[in-house]
C-alpha positions in Angstrom: 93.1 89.9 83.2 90.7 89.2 85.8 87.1 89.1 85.6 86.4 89.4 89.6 84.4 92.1 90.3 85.6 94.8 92.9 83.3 95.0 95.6 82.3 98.2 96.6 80.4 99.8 99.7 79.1 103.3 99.9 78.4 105.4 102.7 76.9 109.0 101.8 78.1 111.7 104.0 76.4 115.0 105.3 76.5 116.9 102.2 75.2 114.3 100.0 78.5 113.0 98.8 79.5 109.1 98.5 81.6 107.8 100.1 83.2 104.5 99.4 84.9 101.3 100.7 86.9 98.6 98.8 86.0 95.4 100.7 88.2 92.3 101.1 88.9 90.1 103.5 87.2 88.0 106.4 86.1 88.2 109.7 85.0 91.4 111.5 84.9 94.9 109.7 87.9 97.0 109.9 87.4 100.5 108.2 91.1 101.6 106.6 91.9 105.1 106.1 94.5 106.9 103.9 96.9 110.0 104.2 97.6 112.8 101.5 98.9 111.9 98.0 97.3 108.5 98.3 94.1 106.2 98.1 93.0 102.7 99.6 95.3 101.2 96.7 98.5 102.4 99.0 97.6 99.9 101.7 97.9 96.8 99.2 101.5 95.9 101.2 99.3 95.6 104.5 95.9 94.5 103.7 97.8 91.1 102.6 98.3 90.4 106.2 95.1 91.4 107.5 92.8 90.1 105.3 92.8 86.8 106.6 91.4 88.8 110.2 89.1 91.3 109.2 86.5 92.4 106.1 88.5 95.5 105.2 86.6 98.3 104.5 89.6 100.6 102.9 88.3 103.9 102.7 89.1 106.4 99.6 88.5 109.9 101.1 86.8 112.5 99.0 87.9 113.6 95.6 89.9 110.1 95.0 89.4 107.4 92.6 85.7 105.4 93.9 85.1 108.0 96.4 82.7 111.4 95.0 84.0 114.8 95.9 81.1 117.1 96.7 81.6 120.9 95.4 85.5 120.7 95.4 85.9 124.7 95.1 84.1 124.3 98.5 86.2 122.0 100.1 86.0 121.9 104.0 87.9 120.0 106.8 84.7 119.7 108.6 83.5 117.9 105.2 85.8 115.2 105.9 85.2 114.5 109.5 81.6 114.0 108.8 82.9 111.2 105.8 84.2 109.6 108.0 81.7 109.3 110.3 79.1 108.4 108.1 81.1 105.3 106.7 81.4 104.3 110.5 78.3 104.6 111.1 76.6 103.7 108.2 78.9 100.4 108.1 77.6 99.8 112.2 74.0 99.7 111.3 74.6 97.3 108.6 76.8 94.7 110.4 74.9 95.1 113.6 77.1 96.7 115.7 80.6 98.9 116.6 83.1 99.1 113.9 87.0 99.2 113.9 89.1 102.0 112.5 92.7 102.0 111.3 94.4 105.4 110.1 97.2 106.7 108.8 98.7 110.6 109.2 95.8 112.6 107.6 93.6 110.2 107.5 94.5 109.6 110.9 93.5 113.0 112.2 90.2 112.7 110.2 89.6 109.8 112.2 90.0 111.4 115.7 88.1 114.0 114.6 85.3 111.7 113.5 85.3 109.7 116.4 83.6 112.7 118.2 80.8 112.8 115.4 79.5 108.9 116.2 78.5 106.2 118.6 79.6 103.7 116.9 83.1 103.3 117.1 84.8 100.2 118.8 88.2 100.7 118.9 90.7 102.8 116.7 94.2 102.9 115.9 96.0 105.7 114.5 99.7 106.1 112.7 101.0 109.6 113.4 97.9 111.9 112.9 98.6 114.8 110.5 98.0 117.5 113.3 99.6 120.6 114.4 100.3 122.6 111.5 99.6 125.9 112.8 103.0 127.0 113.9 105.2 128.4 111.6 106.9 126.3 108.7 108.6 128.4 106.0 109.3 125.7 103.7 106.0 123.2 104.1 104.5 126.8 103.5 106.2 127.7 100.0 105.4 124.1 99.1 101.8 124.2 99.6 101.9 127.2 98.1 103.4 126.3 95.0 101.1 123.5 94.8 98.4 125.5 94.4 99.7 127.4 92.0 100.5 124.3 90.3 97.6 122.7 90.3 95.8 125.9 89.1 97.6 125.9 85.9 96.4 122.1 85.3 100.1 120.7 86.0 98.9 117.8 87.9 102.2 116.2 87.2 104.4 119.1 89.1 101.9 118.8 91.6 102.4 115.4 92.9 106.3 115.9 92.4 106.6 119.4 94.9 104.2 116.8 97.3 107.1 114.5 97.0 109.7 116.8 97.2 108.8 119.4 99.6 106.3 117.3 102.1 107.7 114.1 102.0 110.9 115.2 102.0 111.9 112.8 99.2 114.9 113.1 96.9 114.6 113.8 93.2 115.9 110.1 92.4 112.8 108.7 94.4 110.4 111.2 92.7 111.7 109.6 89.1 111.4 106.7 90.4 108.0 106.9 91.1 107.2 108.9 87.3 108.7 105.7 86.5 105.6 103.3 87.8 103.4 104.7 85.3 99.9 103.5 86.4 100.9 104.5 90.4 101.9 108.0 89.1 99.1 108.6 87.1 96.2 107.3 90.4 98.6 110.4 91.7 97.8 112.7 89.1 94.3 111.6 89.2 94.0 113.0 92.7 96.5 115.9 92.9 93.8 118.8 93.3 93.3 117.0 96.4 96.7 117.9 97.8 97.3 121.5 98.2 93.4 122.0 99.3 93.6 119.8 102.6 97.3 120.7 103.2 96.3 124.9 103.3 93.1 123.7 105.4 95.3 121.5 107.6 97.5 125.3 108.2 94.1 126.5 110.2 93.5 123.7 112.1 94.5 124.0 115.5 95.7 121.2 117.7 93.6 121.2 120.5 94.5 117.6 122.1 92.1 117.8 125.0 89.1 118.4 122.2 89.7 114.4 121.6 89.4 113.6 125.8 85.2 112.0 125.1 86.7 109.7 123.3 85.9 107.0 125.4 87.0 103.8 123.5 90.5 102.3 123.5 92.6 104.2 121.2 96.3 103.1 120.1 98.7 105.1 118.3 101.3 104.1 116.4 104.6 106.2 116.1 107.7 105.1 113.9 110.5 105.0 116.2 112.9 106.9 113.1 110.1 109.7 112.7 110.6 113.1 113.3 108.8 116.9 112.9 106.2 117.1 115.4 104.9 113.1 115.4 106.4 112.0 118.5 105.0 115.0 120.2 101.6 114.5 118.7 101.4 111.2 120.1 102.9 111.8 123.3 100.2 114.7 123.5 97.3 112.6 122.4 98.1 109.5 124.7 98.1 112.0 127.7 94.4 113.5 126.5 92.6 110.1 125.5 91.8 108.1 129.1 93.2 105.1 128.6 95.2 105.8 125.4 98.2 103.9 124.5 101.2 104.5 122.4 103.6 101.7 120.8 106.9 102.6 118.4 107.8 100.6 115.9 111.2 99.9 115.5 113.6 101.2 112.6 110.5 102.5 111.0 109.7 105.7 109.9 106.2 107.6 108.9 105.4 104.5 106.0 106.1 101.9 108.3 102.7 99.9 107.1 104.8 100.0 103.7 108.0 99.5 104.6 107.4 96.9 107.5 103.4 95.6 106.7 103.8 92.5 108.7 104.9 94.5 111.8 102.2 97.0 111.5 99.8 94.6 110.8 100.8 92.2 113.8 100.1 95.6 116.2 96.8 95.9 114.3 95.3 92.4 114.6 96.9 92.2 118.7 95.1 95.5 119.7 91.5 94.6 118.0 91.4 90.8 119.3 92.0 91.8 122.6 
């Protein structure tokens, strides 16, 4: 067992809650942000190959594992926008200077969106944003719905597996699959009140793509070339708002590229921020 110490950096956000960073790696900062159903530990496939780059700041958003979560009951989109801003900038003052973002699906959006709450942002690339959610979507619907049902009888378990099943879009075998890596499916459990919350939030927010045009620092998106739902329009969207925006595809991947191909995703990483 090792006796390393995990080294931790804290940011505290708006409404008094901390936020914090796993750090690793070498070189300049690079803050890492997650999606739903997950925490910084999910990028362990990619952070191998940028580690050797960059001092990884990977982010866990509120109401996950080193992260605080504020008044839950309360919980606000908004609140995470200003997390994420606070981490940027609270990073910038200490290192002296702009920071780098990488994001992934919600985190992703929560990244645009903080982008418009800072100065201190050098450049940032985002994998699909989680956005436009307001039109109509029977079945994500029922499943978030469920989910908060779920999670309001205590069944943390059922929770995570109608994420699976009815967001991911994962079969049953790859749900048991996952029961079946005990300590992964229990960091779920540990976070599954977070799920349905910012999923029903995400149902109000409306995708507005011209709101993100004063971003004025290079932006990249990254789109899996096998994605579908409303990704590729997101990006195509969102490269036409952002001046100077560009979009890449990474081939035969889907939404989980940075775990299913981490040394691809990671090569488009390190060539956009050492530019």
């Amino acid at each position: 067992m090792s006796d390393v110490k995990e080294v931790l950096f804290t940011a505290i956000s708006a409404d008094g809650t901390p936020i914090r960073c796993a750090v690793e790696g070498a070189g300049a900062p690079l803050i890492m942000i997650h999606g739903t159903g997950d925490t910084y530990k999910g990028f362990r496939r990619l952070k191998e190959h940028l580690a050797p780059h960059f001092t990884l700041y990977m982010m866990d958003r509120r109401g996950r594992g080193i992260s605080g979560d504020g008044e839950g009951a309360k919980y606000k989109l908004a609140r995470e926008f200003e997390d994420v801003a606070a981490v940027i900038d609270t990073l910038a003052t200490e290192t002296g200077g702009p920071v780098n973002v990488f994001a992934h699906s919600f985190g992703a959006m929560c990244a645009l969106e903080g982008a418009l709450l800072t100065h201190n942002l050098k450049r940032m690339i985002c994998y699909e944003p989680s956005l436009n959610r307001t039109a109509a979507d029977p079945k994500r619907d029922d499943t978030i719905e469920k989910m908060r049902r779920l999670i309001a009888a205590g069944d943390r378990d059922g929770t995570v597996a109608a994420h699976l099943r009815g967001i991911i879009n994962t079969t049953q075998e790859v749900v048991e699959k996952q029961r079946a890596n005990t300590e992964g499916w229990a960091e779920r459990m540990a976070m599954a009140h977070t799920m349905p919350r910012e999923l029903h939030e995400l149902k109000n927010h409306v995708f507005e793509p011209e709101r993100y045009s004063p971003i004025a620092v290079p932006v990249r998106f990254l789109l899996g070339e096998k994605s579908s739902g409303r990704g590729p329009e997101n990006a195509q969207r969102l490269v036409a708002a952002i001046p100077g925006a560009e979009l890449v595809v990474l081939e035969g991947q889907g939404h989980f590229g940075y775990l299913t191909a981490p040394e691809l995703v990671a090569a488009k990483i390190v060539e956009f921020l050492t530019k």
